[in-house]
DRENVEXMAR-191661 format. One record per residue (C-alpha): residue in three letters; x, y, z. Coordinates in steps of 0.2 Angstrom, whole numbers, padded with zeros to 4 digits, always signed. Each point is the difference from the previous one (the first is absolute). Layout:
! residues N
alaXYZ ...
END
This chain:
! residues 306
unk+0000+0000+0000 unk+0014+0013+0006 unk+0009-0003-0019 unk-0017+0002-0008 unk-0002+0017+0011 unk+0015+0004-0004 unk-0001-0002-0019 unk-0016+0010+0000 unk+0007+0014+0008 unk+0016+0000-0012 unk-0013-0001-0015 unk-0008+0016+0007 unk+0014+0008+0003 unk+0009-0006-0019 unk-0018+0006-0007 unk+0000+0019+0009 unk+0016+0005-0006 unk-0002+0012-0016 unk+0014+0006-0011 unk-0001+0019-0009 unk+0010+0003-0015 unk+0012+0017+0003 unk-0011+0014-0010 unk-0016-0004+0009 unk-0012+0000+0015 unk-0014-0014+0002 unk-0017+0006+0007 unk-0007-0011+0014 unk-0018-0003+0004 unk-0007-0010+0015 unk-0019-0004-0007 unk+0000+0013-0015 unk+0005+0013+0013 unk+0017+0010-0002 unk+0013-0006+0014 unk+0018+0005-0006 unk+0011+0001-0012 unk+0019-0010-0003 unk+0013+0005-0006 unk+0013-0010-0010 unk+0009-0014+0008 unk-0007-0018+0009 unk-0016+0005+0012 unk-0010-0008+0012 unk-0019-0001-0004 unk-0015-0007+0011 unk-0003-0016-0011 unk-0018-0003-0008 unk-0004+0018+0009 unk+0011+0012-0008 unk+0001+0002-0018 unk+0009+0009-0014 unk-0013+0014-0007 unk+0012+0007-0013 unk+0018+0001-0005 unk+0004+0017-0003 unk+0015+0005-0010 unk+0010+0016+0004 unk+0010+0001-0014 unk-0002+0010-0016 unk-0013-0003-0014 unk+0000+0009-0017 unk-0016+0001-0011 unk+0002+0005-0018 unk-0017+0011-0005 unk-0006+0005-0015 unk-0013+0011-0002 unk-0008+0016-0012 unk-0004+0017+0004 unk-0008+0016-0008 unk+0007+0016+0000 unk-0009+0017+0000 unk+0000+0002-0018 unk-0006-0016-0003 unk+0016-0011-0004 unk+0001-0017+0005 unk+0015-0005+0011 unk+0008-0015+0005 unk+0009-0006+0012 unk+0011-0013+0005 unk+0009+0000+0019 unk+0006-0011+0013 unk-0005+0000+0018 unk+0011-0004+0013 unk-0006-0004+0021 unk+0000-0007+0014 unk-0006-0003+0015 unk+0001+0016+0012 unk+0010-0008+0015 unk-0001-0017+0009 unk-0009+0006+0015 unk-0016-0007+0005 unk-0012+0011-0003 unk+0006+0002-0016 unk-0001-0019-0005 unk-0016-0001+0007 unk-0007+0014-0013 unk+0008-0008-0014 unk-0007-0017+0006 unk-0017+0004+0004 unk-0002+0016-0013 unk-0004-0008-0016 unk-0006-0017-0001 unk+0014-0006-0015 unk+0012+0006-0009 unk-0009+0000-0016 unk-0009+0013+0009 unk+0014+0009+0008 unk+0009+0002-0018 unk-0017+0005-0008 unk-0002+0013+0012 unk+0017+0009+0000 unk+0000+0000-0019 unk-0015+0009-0003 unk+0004+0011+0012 unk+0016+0005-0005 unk-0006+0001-0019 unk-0015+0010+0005 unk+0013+0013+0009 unk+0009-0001-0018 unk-0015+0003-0010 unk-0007+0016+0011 unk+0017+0007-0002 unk+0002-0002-0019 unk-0019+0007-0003 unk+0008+0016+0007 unk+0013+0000-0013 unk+0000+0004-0018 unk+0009-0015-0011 unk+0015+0012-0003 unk+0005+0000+0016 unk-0002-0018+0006 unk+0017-0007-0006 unk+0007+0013+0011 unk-0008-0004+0015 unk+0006-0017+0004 unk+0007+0007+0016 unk-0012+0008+0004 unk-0014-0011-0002 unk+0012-0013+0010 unk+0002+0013+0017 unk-0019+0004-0002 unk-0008-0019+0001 unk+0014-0003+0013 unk-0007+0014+0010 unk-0016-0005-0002 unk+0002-0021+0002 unk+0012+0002+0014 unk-0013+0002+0016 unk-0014-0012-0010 unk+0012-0014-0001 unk+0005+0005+0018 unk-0016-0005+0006 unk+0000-0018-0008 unk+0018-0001+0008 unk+0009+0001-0016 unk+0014+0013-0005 unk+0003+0006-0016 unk+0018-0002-0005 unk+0000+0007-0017 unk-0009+0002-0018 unk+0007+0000-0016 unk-0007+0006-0015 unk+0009-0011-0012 unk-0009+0007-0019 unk-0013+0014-0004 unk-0008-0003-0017 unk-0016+0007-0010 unk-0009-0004-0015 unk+0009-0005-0017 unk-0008+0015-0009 unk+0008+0012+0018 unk+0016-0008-0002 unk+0000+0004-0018 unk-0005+0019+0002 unk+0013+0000+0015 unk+0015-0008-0011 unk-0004+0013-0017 unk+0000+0014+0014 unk+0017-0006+0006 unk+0006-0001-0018 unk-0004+0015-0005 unk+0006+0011+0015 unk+0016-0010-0004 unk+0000+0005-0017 unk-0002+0019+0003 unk+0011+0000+0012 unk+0013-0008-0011 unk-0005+0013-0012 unk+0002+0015+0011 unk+0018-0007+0005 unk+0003-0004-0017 unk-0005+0019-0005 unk+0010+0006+0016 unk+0018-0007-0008 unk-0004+0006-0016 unk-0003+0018+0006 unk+0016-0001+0012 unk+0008-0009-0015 unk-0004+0014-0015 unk+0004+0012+0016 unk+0015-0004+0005 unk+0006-0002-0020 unk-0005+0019-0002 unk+0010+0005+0014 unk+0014-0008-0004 unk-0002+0005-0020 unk-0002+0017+0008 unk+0015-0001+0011 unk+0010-0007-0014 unk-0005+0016-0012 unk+0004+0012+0013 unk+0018-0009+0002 unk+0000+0001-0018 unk-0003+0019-0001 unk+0011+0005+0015 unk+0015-0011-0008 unk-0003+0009-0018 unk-0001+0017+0010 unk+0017-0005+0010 unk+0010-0007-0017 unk-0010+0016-0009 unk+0008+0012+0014 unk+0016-0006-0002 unk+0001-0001-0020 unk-0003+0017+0003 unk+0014+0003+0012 unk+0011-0011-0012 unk-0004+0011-0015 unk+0003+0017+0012 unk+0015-0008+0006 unk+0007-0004-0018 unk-0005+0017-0008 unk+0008+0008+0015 unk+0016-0010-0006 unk+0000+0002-0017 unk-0003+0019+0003 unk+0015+0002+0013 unk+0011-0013-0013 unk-0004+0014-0014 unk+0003+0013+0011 unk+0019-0005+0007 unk+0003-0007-0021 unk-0004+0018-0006 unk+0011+0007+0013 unk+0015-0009-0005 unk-0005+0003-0018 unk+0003+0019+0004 unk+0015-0002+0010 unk+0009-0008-0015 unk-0008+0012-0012 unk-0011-0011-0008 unk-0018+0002-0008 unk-0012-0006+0013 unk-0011-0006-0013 unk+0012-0014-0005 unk-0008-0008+0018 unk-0018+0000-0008 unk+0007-0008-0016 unk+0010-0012+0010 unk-0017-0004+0009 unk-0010-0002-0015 unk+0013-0014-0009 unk-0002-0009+0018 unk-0019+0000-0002 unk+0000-0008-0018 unk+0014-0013+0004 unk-0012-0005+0017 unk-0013-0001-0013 unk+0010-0012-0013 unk+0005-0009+0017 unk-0017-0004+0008 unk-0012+0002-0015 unk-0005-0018+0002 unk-0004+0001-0021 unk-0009+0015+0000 unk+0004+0013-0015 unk+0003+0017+0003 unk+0002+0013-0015 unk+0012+0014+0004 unk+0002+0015-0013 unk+0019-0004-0004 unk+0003+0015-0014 unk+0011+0014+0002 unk-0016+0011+0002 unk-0007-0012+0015 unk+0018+0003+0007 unk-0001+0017+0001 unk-0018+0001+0005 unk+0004-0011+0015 unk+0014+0008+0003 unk-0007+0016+0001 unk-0015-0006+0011 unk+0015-0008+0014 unk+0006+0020+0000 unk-0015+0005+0001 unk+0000-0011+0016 unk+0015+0005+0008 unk-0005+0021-0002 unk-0016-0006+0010 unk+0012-0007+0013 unk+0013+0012+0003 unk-0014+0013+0001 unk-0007-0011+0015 unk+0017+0002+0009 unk+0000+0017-0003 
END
């Protein structure tokens, strides 16, 4: 009798000991009625008294959703996100609303979808199709804002939501591209007109530059021709003048200097001619005319000394 008491005792004992897997709490009820909760590891339980109502997992769950919405001017939207949660905490109360809040899962899920894509929805109706694709920030802060305490109250926290795609209809999408595409294509052309105006600008100023360098080099080369011819009038005229001074020292006529000059000029001529013909009046009468022009000449001159 004592080792059939004894095995009856261990079998009790064998059957109240309850393992919880890390990452959740079990629910105990004692006649339908909460009692406590476990947490993970080996636990003792009352046999054929106390049972196991619910396992409850505190780790993160992820939901994909997708869903449509209407903006203000009428544009259909859809959406496609991820939601990610968990349980608040692993305190008591907190199990107990998640245990006893909705009666499944199926109609834990059901509940916080529509309620996060009705938050989504009354958003977007404020919006205008325009500006939707810029507010998937916003639109993220503003049902997290809004979700945050009703979640709270089933003992769930919101971790995060993503919006992973925002699409329209084909015929939007299509209007949306050809807007892209053509604010592209004038702003390539306004570039495209920008070079060429710095391009045909910055070609006249440098032709501009270049003509004025060109006009203030002829000027400069122009000034000092100038000076060059000065310079060698002013030679040839103080040569002439020292020649016809030593002409009169050694009693000679001055006007040999002139005749002198004017063989020079016709053999410079025969010298550098490059082929060109040059018809000189070589009679006796052409002598005399020339010669008398060369006096004429040298009577101008000395009467400038004097």
């Amino acid at each position: 009798m004592n080792w059939i008491l004894l095995a009856l005792i261990g079998a009790t004992v064998v059957m109240g000991l309850k393992t919880v897997q890390q990452g959740n709490v079990a629910v105990v009820t004692i006649f339908g009625k909460y009692r406590r909760i476990i947490r993970p590891g080996l636990n003792f339980m009352i046999p054929f008294i106390e049972l196991i109502f619910k396992k409850i997992s505190t780790q993160n769950r992820s939901v994909e959703l997708e869903f449509q919405a209407v903006t203000l001017d009428q544009a259909n939207v859809y959406f496609k996100s991820m939601l990610l949660f968990s349980v608040k905490d692993a305190e008591e109360e907190t199990i107990k609303r998640v245990a006893f809040k909705f009666i499944d899962d199926k109609s834990l899920m059901q509940a916080l979808i529509r309620t996060i894509e009705g938050n989504i929805r009354s958003f977007v109706a404020t919006k205008k199709q325009s500006e939707v694709l810029s507010l998937r920030r916003e639109i993220v802060d503003h049902v997290k804002e809004q979700i945050d305490n009703v979640i709270e109250e089933w003992g769930y926290h919101l971790h995060d939501l993503q919006i992973n795609d925002i699409t329209f209809d084909e015929v939007i999408m299509k209007s949306m591209s050809q807007v892209v595409a053509s604010n592209n294509l004038k702003a390539a052309a306004e570039n495209e007109g920008q070079a060429l105006l710095i391009t045909k600008t910055k070609a006249a100023e440098a032709e501009g530059n270049a003509i004025k360098i060109a006009a203030t080099a002829e000027r400069e080369a122009a000034q000092l021709r100038g000076q060059g011819v000065a310079l060698f009038r002013e030679e040839v005229a103080k040569g002439m003048q020292n020649a016809a001074r030593e002409m009169q020292q050694a009693n000679l006529d001055t006007s040999m200097i002139m005749f002198s000059m004017w063989t020079e000029a016709i053999k410079n001529f025969a010298e550098y001619g490059k082929g060109n013909v040059l018809f000189l009046d070589g009679s006796p009468e052409g002598m005399q005319k020339t010669m008398r022009q060369m006096m004429a000449m040298d009577q101008i001159m000395d009467t400038d000394k004097k």
